[in-house]
C-alpha beads as a LAMMPS data file, in Angstrom:
LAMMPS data file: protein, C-alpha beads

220 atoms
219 bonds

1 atom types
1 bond types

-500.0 500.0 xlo xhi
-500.0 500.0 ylo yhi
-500.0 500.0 zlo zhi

Masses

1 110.0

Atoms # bond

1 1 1 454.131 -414.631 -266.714
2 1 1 451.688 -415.073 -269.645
3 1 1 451.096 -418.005 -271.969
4 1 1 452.708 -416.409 -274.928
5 1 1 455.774 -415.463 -272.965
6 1 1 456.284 -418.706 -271.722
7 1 1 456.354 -419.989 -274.845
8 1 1 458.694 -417.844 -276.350
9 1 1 460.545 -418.482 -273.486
10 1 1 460.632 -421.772 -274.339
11 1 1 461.125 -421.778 -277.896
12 1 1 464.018 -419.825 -277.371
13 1 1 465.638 -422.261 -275.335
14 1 1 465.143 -424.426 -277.644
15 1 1 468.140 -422.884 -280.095
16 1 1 471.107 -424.325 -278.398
17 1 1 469.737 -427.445 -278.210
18 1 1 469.563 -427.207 -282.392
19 1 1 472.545 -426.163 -282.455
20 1 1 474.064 -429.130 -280.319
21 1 1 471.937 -431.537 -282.139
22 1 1 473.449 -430.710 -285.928
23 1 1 476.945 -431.020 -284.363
24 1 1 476.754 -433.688 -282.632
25 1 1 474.147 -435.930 -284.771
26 1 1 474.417 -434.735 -288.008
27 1 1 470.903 -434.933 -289.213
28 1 1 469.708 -433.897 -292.608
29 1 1 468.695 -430.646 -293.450
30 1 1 464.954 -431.341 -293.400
31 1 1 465.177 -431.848 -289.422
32 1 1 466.660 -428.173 -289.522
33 1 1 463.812 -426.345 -291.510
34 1 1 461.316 -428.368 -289.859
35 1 1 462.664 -427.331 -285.713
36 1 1 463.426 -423.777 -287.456
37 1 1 459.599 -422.707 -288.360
38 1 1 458.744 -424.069 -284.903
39 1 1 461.088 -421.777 -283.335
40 1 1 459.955 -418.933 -286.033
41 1 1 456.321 -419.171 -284.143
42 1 1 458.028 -416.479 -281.542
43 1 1 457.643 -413.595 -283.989
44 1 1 453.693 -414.303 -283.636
45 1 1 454.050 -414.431 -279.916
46 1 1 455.764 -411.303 -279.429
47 1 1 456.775 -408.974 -282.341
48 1 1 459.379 -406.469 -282.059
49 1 1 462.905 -405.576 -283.157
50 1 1 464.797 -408.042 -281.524
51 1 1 462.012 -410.997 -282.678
52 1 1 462.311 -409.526 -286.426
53 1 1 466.467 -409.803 -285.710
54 1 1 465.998 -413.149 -284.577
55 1 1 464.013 -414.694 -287.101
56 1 1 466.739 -413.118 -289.489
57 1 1 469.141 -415.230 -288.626
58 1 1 467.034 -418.019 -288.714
59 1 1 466.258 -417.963 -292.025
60 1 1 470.541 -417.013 -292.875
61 1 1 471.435 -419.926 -290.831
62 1 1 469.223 -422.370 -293.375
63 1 1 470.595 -420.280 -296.195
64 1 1 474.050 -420.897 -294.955
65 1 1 473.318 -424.658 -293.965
66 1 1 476.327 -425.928 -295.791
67 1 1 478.878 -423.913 -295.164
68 1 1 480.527 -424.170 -291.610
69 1 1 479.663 -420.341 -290.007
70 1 1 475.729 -421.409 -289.648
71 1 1 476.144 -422.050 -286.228
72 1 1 477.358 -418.076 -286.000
73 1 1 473.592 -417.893 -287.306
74 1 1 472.136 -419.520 -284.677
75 1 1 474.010 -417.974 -281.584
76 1 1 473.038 -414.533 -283.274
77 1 1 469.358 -415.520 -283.376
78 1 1 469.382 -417.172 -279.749
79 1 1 470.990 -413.876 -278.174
80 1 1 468.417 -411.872 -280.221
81 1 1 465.588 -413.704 -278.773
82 1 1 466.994 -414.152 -275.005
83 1 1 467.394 -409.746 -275.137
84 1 1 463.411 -410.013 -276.076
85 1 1 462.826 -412.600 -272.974
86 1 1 464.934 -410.843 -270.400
87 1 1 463.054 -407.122 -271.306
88 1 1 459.935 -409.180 -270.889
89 1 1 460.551 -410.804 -267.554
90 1 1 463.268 -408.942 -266.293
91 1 1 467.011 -409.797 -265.044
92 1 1 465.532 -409.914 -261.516
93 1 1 463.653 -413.015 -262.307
94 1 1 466.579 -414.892 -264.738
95 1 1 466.285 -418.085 -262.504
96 1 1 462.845 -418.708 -263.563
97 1 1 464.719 -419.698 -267.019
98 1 1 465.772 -422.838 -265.386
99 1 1 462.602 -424.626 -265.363
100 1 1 461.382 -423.938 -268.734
101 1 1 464.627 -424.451 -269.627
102 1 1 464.052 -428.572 -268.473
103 1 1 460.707 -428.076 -270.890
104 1 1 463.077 -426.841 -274.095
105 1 1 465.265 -429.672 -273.130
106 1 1 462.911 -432.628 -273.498
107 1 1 460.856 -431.035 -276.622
108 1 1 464.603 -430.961 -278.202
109 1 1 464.866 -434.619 -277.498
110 1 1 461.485 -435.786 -278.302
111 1 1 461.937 -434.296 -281.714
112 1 1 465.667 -435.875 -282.527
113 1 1 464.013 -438.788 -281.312
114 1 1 461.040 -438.652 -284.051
115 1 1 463.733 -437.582 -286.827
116 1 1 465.877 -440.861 -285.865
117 1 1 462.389 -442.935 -286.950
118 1 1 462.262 -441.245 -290.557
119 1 1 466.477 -441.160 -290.661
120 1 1 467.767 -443.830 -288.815
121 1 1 471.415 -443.485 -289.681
122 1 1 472.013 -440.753 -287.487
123 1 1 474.068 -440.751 -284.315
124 1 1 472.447 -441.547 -280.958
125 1 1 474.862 -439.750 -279.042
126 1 1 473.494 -436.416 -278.900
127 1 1 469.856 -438.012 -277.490
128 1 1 471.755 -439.624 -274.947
129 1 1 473.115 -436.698 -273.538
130 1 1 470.140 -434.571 -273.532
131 1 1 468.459 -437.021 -271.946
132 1 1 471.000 -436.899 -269.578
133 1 1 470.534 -433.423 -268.731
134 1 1 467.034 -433.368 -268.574
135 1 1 467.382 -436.134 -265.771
136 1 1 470.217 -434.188 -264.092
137 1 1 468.259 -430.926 -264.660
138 1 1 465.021 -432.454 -263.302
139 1 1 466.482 -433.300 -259.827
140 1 1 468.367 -430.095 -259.736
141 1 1 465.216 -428.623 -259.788
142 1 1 463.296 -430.820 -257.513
143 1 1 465.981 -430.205 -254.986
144 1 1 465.727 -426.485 -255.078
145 1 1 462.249 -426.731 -254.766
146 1 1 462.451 -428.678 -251.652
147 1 1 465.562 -426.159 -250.339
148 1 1 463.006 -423.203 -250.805
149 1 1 464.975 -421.438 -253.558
150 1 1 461.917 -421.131 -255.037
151 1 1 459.334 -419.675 -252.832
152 1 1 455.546 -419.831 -253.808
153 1 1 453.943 -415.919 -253.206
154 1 1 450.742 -416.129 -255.578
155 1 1 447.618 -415.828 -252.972
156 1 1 445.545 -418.314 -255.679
157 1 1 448.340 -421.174 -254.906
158 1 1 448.279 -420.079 -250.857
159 1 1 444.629 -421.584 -250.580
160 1 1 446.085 -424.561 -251.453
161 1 1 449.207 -424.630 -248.773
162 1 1 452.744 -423.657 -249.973
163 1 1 453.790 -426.622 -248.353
164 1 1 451.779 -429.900 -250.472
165 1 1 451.955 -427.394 -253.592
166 1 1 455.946 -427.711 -253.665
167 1 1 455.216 -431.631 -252.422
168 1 1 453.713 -431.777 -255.755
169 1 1 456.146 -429.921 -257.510
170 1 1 458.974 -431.889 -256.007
171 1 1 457.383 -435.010 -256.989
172 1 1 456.511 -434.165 -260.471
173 1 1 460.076 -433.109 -261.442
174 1 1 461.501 -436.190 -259.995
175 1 1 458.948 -438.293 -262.229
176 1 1 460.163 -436.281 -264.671
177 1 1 463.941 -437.172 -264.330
178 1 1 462.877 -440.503 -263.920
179 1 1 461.380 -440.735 -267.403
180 1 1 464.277 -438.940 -268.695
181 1 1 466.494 -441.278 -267.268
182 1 1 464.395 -444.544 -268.960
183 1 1 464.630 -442.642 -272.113
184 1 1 468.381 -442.766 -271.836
185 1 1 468.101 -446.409 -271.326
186 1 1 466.052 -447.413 -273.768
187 1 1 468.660 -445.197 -276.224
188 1 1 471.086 -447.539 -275.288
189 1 1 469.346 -450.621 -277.199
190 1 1 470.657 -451.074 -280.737
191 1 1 467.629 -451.616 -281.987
192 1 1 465.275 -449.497 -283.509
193 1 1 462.146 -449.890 -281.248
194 1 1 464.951 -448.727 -278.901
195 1 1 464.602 -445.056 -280.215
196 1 1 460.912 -445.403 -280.451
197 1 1 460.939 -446.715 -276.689
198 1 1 462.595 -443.454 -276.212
199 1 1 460.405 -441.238 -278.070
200 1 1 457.248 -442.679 -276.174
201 1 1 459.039 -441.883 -273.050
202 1 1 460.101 -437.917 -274.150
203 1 1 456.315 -437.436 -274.508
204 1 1 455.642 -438.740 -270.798
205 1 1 458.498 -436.848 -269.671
206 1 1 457.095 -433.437 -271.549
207 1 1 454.258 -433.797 -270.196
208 1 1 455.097 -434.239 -266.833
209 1 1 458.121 -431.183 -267.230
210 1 1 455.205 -429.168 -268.448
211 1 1 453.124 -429.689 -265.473
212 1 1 456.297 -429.180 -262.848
213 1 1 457.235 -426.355 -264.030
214 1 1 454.082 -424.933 -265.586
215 1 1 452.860 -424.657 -261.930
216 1 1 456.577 -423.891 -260.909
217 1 1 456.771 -420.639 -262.792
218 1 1 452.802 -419.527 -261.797
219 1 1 453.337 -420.046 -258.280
220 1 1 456.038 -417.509 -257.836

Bonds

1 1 1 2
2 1 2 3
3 1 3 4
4 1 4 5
5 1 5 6
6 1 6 7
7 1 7 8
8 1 8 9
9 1 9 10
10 1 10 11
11 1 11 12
12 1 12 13
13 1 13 14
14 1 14 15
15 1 15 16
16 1 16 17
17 1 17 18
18 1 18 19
19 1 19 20
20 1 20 21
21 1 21 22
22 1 22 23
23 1 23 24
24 1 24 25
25 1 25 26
26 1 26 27
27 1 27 28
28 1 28 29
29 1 29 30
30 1 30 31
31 1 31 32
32 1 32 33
33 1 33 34
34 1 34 35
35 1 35 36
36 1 36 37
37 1 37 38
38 1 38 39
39 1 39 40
40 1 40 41
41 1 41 42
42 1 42 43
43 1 43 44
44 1 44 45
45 1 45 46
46 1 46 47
47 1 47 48
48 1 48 49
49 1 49 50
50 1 50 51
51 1 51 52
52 1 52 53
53 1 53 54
54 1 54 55
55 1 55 56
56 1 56 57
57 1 57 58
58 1 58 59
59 1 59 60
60 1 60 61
61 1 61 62
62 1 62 63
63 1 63 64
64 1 64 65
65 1 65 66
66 1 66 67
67 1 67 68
68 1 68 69
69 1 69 70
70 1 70 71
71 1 71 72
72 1 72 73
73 1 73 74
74 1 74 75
75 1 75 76
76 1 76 77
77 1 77 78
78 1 78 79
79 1 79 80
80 1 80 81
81 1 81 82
82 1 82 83
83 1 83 84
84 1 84 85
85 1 85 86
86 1 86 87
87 1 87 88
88 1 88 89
89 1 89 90
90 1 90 91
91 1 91 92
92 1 92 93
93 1 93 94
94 1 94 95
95 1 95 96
96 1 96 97
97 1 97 98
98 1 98 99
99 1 99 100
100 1 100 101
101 1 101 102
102 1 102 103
103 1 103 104
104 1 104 105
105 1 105 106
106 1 106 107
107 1 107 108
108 1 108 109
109 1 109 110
110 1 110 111
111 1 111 112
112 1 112 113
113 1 113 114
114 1 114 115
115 1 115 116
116 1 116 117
117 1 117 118
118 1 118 119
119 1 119 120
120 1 120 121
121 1 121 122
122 1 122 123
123 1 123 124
124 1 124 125
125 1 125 126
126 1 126 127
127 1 127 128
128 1 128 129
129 1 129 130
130 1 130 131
131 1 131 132
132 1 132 133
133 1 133 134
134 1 134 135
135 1 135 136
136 1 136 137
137 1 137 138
138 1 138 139
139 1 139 140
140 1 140 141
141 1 141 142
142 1 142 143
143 1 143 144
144 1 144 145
145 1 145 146
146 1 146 147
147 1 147 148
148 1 148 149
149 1 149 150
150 1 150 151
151 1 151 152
152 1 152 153
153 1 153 154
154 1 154 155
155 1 155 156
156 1 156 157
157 1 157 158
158 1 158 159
159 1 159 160
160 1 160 161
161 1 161 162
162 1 162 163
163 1 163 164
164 1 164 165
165 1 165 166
166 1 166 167
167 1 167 168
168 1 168 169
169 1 169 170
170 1 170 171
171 1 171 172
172 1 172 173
173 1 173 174
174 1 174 175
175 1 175 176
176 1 176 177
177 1 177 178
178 1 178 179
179 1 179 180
180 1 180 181
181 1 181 182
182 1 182 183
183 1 183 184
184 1 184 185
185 1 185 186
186 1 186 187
187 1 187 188
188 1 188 189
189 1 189 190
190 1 190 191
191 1 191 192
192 1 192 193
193 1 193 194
194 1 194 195
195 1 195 196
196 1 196 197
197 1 197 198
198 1 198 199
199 1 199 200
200 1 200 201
201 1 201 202
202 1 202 203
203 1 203 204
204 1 204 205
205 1 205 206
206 1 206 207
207 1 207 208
208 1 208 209
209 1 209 210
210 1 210 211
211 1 211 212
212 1 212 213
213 1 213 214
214 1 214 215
215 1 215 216
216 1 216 217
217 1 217 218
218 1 218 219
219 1 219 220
């Protein structure tokens, strides 16, 4: 899998966790606009029909922002984009969503938790439970990598021994749901360095999701 197409990938996956963050926290509709054009950068990753259809509804779900069908918008644009993904990689390899899918999930938190510092009025809910399933997701993942349901087959990863590459894998995700899981934590302090706490933490855990399942998706 190439750069670009992880990151669509990725960016992709990132829709229902907009649309789950407007329902459940309410932000304004600057936080909207601003995850939107990040999630617009998949046109310039890979450009064809379905990209075009998807970055159509997009832009009709900000039209539409106050009326109550925008979230039609949104499921129209995500199923436009996942048709792109899945000619791309192929329904063979659909688990291999799973993974970057832990990456989408703690981006989507780490920016609701950056919003909350310029709107702090919003509901904390919705970062609590996406931190939540990034920590549930992370040892989900570190347990199938230990059960083999992912099995490294690239020769480059082979010089280095199947068997301390998914050590390292194992390890990394389960940092990773650790960090998700002090994010949640530090969510549930009513303060506001709470939330920034929190923030700090989605950052650690991105980085660390990004290097789990970075090397995840290239050993396979």
């Amino acid at each position: 899998m190439q750069l670009s197409e992880f990151t669509y990938i990725f960016l992709t996956l990132c829709i229902p966790f907009l649309i789950y963050i407007v329902r459940s926290t309410n932000p304004k509709k600057g936080f909207s606009i601003l995850f939107v054009a990040i999630i617009s950068a998949n046109i310039f990753l890979i450009y064809n029909n379905f990209s075009q259809i998807g970055l159509f509804f997009l832009a009709f779900y900000l039209i539409a922002y106050s009326r109550n069908e925008k979230f039609y918008y949104l499921v129209l644009a995500f199923v436009s984009f996942m048709v792109s993904s899945l000619n791309v990689i192929g329904f063979n390899n659909i688990k291999n969503l799973i993974p970057i899918l832990l990456i989408s999930a703690v981006f989507s938190s780490m920016m609701i938790g950056h919003w909350f510092l310029v709107d702090p009025t919003i509901n904390r809910d919705g970062m609590k439970n996406i931190a939540k399933f990034s920590m549930y997701l992370s040892f989900i993942l570190s347990l199938s990598v230990f059960a083999n349901v992912y099995v490294s087959s690239t020769v480059f990863f082979n010089i280095v021994g199947n068997e301390l590459l998914n050590n390292v894998i194992v390890f990394l995700f389960i940092s990773a749901g650790i960090l998700s899981y002090a994010s949640f934590k530090s969510l549930q302090e009513k303060s506001y360095t709470g939330v920034m706490a929190s923030t700090g933490l989605s950052y650690l855990s991105l980085i660390v999701s990004l290097g789990a399942s970075g090397t995840l998706i290239l050993s396979l």
